[in-house]
C-alpha positions, 0 to 999 in steps of 0.5 A: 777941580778941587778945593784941595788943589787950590790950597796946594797951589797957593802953599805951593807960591808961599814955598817955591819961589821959583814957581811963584816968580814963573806964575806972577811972570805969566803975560796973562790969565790964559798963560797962567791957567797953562802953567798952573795946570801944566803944573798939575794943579786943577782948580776953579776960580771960584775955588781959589777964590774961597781958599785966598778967602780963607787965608790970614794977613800973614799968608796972603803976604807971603803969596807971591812976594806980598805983591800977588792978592788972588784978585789983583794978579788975577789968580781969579781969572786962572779959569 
């Protein structure tokens, strides 16, 4: 798990819309931890925790669609 895969998980829903509509899609966290992971991003949620801490307004606007906050999607509880 790592810090590094966090940031590229969340660079990865600001780039691919795609995979960013697949995430927030997923019924709940047990099948968002299967996709992200499938997906080959490892990370904790206490790593994604601090990298969505880390984050300006502006980027947390354009994780998913400015509707996804890491704890309001529940990309705190991936893990």
């Amino acid at each position: 798990m790592s810090i590094e895969s966090a940031k590229a998980f969340l660079e990865r829903l600001k780039t691919d819309q795609e995979f960013n509509t697949k995430v927030v899609q997923c019924k709940d966290a047990e099948e968002r931890r299967a996709f992200v992971e499938q997906a080959g991003f490892s990370f904790s949620a206490e790593e994604i925790k601090q990298v969505g801490g880390e984050l300006s307004d502006s980027e947390l606007d354009g994780v998913a669609g400015g509707g996804c906050l890491v704890d309001s999607c529940g990309l705190g509880e991936l893990f």
